[in-house]
C-alpha positions as CSV (number, residue, x, y, z in Angstrom):
1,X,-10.0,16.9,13.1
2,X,-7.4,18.5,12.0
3,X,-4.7,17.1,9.2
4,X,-2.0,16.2,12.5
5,X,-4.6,14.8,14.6
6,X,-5.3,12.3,11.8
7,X,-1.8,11.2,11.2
8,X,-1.3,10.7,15.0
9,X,-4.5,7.9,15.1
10,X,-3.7,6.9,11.3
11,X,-1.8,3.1,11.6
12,X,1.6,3.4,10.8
13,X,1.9,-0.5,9.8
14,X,-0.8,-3.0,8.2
15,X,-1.0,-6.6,7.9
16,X,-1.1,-7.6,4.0
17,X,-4.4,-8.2,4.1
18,X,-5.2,-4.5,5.7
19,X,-2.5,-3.2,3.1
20,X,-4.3,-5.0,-0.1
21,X,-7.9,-3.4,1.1
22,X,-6.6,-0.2,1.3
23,X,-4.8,-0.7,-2.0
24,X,-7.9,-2.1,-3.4
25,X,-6.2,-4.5,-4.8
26,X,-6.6,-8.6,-4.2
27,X,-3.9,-10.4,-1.4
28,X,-2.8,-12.7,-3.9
29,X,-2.5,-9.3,-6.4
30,X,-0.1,-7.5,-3.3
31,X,2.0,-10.8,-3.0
32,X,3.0,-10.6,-6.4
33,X,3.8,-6.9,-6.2
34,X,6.1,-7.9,-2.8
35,X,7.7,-10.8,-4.6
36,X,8.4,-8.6,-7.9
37,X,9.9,-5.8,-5.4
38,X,7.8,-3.4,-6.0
39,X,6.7,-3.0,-2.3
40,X,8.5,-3.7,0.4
41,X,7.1,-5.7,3.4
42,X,9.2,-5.7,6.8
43,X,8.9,-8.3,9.8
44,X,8.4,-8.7,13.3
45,X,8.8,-11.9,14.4
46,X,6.6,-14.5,11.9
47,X,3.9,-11.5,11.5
48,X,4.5,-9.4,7.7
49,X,3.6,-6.0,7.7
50,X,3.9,-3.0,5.4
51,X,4.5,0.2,6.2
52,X,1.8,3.0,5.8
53,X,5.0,5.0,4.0
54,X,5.2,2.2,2.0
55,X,1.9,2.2,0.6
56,X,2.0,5.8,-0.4
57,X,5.7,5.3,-2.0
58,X,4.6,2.3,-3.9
59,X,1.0,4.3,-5.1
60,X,3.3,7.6,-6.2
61,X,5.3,5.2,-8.0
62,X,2.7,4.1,-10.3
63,X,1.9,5.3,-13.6
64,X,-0.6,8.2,-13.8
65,X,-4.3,7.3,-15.7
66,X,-4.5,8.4,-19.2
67,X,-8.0,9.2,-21.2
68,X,-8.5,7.6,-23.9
69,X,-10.8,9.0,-26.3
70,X,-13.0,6.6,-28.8
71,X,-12.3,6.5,-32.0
């Protein structure tokens, strides 16, 4: 499969609970994120989604791991 056949059956939106799995982070964890503005959730009707974009903004926005070396 090639990299534009994957983007075209990839979701484009998931339901928090979707989003937080593929975060791997808890619900309650992405909650706090959307209520501190650090991701942005949309909605369509009474259903919340986020936006696959979203996700990868929010991920690029975090800090990079650093090695720490024992002393």
């Amino acid at each position: 499969m090639t990299k534009d056949e994957d983007n075209q059956t990839a979701p484009i939106c998931f339901s928090p609970r979707t989003a937080a799995k593929a975060l791997g982070i808890g619900v309650t964890t992405l909650y706090a994120e959307m209520k501190a503005g650090r991701i942005a959730a949309r909605k369509i009707g009474r259903r919340t989604i986020i936006m696959r974009t979203e996700i990868e903004r929010y991920l690029a926005s975090l800090p990079s791991a650093s090695t720490h070396k024992a002393a």
